[in-house]
C-alpha positions in Angstrom: 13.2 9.7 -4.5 13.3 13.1 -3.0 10.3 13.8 -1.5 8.5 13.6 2.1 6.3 10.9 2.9 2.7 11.7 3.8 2.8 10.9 7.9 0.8 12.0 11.1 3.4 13.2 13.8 0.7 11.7 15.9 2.0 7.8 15.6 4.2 6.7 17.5 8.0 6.4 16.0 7.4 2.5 15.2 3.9 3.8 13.3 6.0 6.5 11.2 8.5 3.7 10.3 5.1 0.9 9.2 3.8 3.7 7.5 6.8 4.7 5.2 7.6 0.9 4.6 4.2 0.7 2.9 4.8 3.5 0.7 8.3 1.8 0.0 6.8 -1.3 -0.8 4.1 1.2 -3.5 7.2 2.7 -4.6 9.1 -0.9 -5.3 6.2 -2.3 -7.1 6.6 0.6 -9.5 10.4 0.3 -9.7 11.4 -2.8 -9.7 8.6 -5.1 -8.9 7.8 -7.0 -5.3 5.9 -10.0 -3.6 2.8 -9.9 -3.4 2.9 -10.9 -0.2 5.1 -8.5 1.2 2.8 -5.6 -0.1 -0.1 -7.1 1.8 1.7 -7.4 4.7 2.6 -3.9 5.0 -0.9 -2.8 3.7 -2.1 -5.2 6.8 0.0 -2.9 9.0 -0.6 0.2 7.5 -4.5 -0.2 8.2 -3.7 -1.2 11.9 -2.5 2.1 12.1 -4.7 4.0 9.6 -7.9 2.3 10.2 -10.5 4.8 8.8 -10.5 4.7 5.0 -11.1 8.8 4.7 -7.7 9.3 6.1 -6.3 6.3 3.8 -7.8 7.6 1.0 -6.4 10.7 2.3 -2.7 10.0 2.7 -2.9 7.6 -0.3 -3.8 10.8 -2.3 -0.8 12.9 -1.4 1.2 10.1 -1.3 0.2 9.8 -5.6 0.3 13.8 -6.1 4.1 13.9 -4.9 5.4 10.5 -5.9 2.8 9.5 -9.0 2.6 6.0 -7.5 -1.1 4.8 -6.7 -1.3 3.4 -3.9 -4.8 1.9 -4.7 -3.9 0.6 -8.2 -1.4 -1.1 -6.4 -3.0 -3.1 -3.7 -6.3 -3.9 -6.4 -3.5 -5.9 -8.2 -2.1 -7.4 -5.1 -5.1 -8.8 -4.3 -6.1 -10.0 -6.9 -2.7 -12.2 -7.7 -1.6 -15.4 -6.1 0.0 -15.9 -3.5 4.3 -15.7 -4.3 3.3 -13.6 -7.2 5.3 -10.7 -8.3 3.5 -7.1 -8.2 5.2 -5.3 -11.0 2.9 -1.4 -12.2 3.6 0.7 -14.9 
């Protein structure tokens, strides 16, 4: 995709890299689908760095006006499959 991923150039270089891997992880379910668990892991590590849910809800949001991949759509249905399932949105 060509576009810039919603980050604070606050975090440290190891946050900015967390950070994008959850919105690659969004961006997979959309496109080609991914583990369930492998989206909550990064979601896990996104809120370790992104604790408050204003700036989540925050980010989330600009990360859905420039990509059109929700990022809350996405986790819902992550956790509310099995574990090993496959997280596939349309």
């Amino acid at each position: 995709m060509e576009y810039q991923y919603p980050i604070d150039y606050n975090w440290s270089t190891e946050e900015i890299v967390d950070v994008i891997k959850f919105f690659e992880a969004i961006e997979s379910a959309y496109e080609k689908g991914i583990e369930r668990d492998e989206v909550m892991k990064a979601y896990r590590r996104f809120k370790e760095i992104v604790p408050s849910k204003a700036e989540e809800k925050t980010l989330c949001g600009e990360f859905e006006e420039i990509s059109g991949y929700s990022s809350y759509r996405t986790i819902k249905k992550a956790k509310e499959a099995s574990a090993g399932e496959k997280i596939i949105m349309k």
